[in-house]
C-alpha positions as CSV (number, residue, x, y, z in Angstrom):
1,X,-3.2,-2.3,-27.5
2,X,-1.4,0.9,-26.0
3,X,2.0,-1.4,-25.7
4,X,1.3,-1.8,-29.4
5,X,1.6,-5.9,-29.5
6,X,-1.3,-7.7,-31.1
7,X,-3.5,-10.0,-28.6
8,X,-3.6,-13.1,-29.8
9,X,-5.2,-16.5,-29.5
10,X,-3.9,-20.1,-28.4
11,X,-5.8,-23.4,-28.5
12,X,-4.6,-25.9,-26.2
13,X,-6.1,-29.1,-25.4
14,X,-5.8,-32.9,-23.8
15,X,-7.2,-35.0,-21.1
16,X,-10.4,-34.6,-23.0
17,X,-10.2,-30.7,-22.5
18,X,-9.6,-28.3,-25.2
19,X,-9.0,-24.9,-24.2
20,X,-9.0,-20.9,-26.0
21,X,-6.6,-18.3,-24.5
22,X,-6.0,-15.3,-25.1
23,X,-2.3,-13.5,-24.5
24,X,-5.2,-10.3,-23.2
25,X,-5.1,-10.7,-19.8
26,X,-4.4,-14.1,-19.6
27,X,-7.6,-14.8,-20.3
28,X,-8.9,-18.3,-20.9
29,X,-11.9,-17.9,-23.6
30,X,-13.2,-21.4,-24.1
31,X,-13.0,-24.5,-22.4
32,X,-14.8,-27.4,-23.8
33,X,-15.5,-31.1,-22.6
34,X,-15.4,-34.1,-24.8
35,X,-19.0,-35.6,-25.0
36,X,-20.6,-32.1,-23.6
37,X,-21.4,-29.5,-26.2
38,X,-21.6,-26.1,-24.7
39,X,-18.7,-23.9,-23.0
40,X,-17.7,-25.0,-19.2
41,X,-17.2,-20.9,-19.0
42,X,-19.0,-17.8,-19.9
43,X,-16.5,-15.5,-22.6
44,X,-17.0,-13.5,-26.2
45,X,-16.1,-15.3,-29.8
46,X,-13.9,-12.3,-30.5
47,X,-11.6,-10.0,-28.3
48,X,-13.3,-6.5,-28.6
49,X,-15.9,-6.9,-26.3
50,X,-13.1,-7.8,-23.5
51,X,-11.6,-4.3,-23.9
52,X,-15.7,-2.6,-23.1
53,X,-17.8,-5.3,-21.4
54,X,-16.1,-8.1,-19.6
55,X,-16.4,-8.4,-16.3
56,X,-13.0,-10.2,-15.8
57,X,-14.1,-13.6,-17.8
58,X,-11.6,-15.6,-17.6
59,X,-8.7,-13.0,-16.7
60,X,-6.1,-13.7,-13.9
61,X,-6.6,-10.9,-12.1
62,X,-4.2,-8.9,-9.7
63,X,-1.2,-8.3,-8.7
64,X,-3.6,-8.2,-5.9
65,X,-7.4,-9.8,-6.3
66,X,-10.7,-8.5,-4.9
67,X,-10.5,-5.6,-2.6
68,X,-8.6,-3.6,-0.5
69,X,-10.3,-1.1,1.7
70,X,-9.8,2.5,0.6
71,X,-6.8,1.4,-1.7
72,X,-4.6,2.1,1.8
73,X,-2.3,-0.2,3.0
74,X,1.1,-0.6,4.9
75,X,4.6,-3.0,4.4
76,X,7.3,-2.5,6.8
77,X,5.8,0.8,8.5
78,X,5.4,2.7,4.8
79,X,2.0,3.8,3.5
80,X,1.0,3.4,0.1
81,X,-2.1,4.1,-1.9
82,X,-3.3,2.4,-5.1
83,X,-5.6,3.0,-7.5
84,X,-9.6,3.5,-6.2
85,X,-11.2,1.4,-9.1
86,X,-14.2,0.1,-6.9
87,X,-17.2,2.8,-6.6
88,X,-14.7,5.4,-6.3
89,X,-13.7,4.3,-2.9
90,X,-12.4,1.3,-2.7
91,X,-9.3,-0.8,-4.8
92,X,-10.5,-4.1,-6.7
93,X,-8.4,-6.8,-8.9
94,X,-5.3,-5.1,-9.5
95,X,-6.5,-1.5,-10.3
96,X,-8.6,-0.2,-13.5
97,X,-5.0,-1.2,-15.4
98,X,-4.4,-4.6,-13.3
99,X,-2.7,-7.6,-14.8
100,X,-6.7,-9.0,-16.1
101,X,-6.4,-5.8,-18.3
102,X,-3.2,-6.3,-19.7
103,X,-1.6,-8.0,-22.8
104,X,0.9,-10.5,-21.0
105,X,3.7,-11.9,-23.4
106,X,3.3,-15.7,-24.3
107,X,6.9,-17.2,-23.5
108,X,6.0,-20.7,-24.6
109,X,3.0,-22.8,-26.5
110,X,3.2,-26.4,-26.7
111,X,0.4,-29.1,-27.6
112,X,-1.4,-28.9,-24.1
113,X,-0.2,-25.8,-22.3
114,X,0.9,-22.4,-22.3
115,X,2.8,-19.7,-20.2
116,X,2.3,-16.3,-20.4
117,X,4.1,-13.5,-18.9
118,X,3.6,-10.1,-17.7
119,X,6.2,-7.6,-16.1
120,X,4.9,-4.8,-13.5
121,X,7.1,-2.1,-12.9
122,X,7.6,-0.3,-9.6
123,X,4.6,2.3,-8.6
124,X,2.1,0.7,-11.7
125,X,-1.4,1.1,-9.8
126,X,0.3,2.5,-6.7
127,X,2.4,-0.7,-5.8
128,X,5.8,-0.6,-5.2
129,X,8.4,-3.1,-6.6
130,X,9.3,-4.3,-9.9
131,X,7.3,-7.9,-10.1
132,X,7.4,-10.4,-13.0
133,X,4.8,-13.2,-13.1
134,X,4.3,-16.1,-15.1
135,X,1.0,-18.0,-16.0
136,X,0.8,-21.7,-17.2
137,X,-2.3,-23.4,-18.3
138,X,-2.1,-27.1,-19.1
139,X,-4.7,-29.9,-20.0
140,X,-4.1,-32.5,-18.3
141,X,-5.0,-36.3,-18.2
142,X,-8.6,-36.8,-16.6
143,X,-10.3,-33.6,-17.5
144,X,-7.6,-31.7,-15.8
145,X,-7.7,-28.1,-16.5
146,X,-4.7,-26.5,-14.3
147,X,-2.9,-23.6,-13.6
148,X,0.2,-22.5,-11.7
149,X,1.2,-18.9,-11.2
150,X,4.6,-17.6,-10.2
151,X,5.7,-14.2,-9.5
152,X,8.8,-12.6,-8.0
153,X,9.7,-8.8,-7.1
154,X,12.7,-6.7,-6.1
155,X,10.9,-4.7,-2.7
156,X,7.7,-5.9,-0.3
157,X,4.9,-5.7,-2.3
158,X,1.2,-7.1,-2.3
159,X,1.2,-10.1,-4.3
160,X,-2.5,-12.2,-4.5
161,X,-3.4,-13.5,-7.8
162,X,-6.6,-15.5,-8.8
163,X,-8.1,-16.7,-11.7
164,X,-11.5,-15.2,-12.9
165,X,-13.8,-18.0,-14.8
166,X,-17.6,-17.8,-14.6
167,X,-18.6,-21.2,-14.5
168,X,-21.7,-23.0,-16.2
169,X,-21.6,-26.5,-16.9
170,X,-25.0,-27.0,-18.3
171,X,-25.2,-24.4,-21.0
172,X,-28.5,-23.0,-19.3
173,X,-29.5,-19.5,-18.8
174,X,-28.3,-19.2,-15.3
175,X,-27.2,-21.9,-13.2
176,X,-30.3,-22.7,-11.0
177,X,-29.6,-26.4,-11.7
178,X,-26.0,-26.3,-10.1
179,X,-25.3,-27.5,-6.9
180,X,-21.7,-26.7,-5.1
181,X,-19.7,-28.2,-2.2
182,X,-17.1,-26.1,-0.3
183,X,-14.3,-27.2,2.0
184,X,-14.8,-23.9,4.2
185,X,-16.0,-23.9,7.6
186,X,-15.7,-20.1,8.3
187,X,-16.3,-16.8,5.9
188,X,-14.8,-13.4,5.7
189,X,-17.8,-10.6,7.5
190,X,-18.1,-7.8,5.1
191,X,-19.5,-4.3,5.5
192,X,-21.9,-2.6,3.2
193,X,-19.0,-1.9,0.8
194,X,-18.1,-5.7,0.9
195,X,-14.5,-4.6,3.0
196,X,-13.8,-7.5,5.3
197,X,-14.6,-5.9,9.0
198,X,-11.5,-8.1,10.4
199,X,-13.8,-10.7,11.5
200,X,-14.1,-14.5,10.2
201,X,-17.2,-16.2,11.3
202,X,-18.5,-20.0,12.0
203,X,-20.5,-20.9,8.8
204,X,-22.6,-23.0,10.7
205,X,-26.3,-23.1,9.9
206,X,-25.8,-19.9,7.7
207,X,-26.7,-19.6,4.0
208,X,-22.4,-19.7,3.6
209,X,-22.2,-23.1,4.8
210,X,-21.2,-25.3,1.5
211,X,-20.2,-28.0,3.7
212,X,-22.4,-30.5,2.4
213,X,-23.3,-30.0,-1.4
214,X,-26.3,-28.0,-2.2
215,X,-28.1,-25.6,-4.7
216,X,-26.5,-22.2,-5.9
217,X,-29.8,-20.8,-6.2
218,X,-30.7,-19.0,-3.3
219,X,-32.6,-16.2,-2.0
220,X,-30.1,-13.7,-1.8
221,X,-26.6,-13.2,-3.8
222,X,-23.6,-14.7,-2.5
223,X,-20.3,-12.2,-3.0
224,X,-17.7,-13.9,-0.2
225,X,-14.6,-15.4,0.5
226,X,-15.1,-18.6,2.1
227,X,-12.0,-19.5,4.4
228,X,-10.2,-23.0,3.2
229,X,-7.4,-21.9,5.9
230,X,-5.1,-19.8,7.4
231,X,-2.5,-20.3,5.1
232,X,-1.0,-21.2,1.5
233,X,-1.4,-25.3,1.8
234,X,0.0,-28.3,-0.7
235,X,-2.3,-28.9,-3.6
236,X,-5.5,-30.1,-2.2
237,X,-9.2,-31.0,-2.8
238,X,-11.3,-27.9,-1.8
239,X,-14.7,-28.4,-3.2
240,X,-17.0,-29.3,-6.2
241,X,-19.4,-27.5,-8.7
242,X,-21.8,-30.0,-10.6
243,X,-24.8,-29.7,-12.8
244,X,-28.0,-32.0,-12.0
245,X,-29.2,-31.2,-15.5
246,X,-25.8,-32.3,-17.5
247,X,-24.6,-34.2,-15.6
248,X,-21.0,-32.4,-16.0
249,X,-18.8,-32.0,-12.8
250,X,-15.9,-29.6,-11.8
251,X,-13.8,-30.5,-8.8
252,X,-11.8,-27.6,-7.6
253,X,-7.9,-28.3,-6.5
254,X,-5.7,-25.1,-5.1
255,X,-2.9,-24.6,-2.5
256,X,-4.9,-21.2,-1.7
257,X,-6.2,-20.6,1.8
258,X,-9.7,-18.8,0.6
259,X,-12.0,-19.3,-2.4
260,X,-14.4,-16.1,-3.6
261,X,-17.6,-17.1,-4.4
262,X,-19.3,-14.9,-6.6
263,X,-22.9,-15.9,-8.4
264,X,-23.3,-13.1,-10.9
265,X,-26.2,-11.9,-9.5
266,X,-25.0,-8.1,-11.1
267,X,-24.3,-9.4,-14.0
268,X,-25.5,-8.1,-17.5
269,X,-23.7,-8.3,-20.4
270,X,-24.7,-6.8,-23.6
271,X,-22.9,-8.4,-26.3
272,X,-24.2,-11.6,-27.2
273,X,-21.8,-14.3,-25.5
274,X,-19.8,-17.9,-26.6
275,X,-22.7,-19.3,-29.0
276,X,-24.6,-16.3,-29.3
277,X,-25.5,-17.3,-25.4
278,X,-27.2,-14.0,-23.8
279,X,-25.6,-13.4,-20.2
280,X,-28.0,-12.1,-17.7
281,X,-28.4,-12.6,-13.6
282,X,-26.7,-15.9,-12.5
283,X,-25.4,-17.1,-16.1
284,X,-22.4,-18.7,-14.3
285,X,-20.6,-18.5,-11.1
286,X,-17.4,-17.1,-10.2
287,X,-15.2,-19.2,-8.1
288,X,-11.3,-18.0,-7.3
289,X,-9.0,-19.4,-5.3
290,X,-6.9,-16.8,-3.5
291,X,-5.5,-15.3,0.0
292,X,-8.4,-13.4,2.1
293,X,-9.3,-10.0,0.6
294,X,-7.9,-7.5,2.3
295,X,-5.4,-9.2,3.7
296,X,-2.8,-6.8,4.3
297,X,-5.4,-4.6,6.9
298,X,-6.1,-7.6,9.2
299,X,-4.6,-9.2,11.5
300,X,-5.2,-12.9,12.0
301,X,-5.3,-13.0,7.9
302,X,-3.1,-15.1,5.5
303,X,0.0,-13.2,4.5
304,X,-0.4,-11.7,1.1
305,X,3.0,-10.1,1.5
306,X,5.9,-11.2,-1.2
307,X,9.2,-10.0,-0.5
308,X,12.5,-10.1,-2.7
309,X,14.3,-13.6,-2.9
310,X,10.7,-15.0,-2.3
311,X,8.5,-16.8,-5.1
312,X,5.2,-16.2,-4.6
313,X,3.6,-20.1,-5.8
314,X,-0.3,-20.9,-6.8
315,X,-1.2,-24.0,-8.1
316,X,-5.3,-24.7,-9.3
317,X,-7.0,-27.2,-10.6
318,X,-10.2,-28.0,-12.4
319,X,-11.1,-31.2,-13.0
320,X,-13.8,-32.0,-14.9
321,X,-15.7,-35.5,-15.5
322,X,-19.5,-36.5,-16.8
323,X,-21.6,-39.0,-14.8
């Protein structure tokens, strides 16, 4: 690593869960299930493919997640810039060096969790402010897979983390047997360059409606934020993921106000994945709780602004469970 510190791997587990992290990104590797033998998430068995080919499995990514349009943005009246990492144009996760690219310093390891740490220093990526955050992963009782992420900084800054799993809880090829439910009544309008225009719309009787449980599969790719609310909330219940084929479900938990859904439908990996599994179109699905992309350029969006003497708080859950 350029910091020169060695990644390294943790194995967590409880609540039935047992869990692989890596200090790289804060990545979570493996999660497995007791009674339900393949992965719950897509990853490598070994950490040099993460460096070349990993589209973000598992990382937390940020200090500010999905996009911002142009990498422009203002706090306070004062323009910055940050790095243009998507096609050129646009700014994605955090910047080509965000926080899912990084080797984060593991402050504590006990029996069923971890917390990981990574400091940001003022103008990294084109943000301003000196920002430390911390990661914790626990298993939990129940199948409880959850994670709380804290940050603070000393000036306004963007702060918008979210964690970067591609789910499949069957072990199959792609995840045409999964069927989803989302708490989200209204979606984030993007233009061809998947910016958010500004505008939220009324899922109703559109393909973005996950109001009542359905199929993943669909004829077209699915690469939105769904809108939970207008605002960080307590803990709550914001949707489900479950396999018809396994049986195997994932209930979804987060005080975020939006959740990206993204099915993979780019996705092509060429090393072989967790099990020698080959990851092609749809081999899992993306879902990150987080504030509205863009944030920062809309009015009407959740704030995605931390300031000093603030602590930016996100707490997620997974829990799984086999019918």
């Amino acid at each position: 690593m350029p910091d020169g510190r060695v990644v390294t791997q943790h194995r967590i587990e409880g609540g039935g869960l047992v869990a692989h992290v890596l200090s790289y990104g804060a990545v979570l590797q493996d999660l497995r299930l007791d009674g339900h033998e393949p992965p719950l998430v897509l990853g490598f068995e070994s950490f040099p493919p993460y460096l070349t080919d990993s589209p973000y499995f598992g990382a937390i990514v940020g200090r500010c997640a999905n996009r911002i349009g142009e990498g422009q943005f203002g706090i306070d009246g004062k323009p910055y810039q940050v790095d243009r990492n998507f096609n050129e144009q646009h700014h994605l996760h955090g910047g080509s060096v965000g926080v899912g690219k990084r080797n984060w310093v593991v402050e504590q390891v006990e029996a069923d969790r971890i917390t990981l740490r990574i400091d940001l220093a003022d103008g990294e990526m084109g943000y301003p402010g000196n920002m430390t955050a911390r990661c914790t992963y626990a298993c939990l009782e129940d199948g409880v897979f959850d994670m709380r992420i804290e940050a603070e900084t000393d000036a306004p800054t963007l702060c918008n983390f979210a964690h970067h799993s591609y789910w499949n809880l069957d072990g199959g090829v792609n995840t045409d047997d999964h069927v989803m439910q989302i708490d989200a009544d209204r979606m984030t309008v993007v233009n061809d360059g998947f910016i958010p225009t500004g505008e939220s719309r009324d899922v109703t009787g559109s393909r973005y409606d996950f109001r009542a449980e359905r199929p993943i599969r669909d004829e077209a790719f699915i690469d939105h934020n769904l809108c939970l609310s207008n605002e960080r909330q307590a803990l709550r219940r914001i949707g489900s993921l479950r396999s018809l084929k396994s049986r195997v479900a994932m209930e979804m938990r987060s005080t975020e106000p939006g959740l990206q859904v993204y099915d993979a439908f780019k996705l092509s990996v060429k090393p072989n994945g967790l099990g020698g599994r080959v990851y092609g179109v749809n081999a899992g699905v993306a879902l990150e709780p987080q504030v509205w992309p863009d944030a920062i350029n809309h009015e009407g969006f959740p704030n995605a602004v931390l300031r000093p003497g603030e602590t930016y708080k996100q707490h997620t859950q997974f829990a799984f469970s086999k019918g």
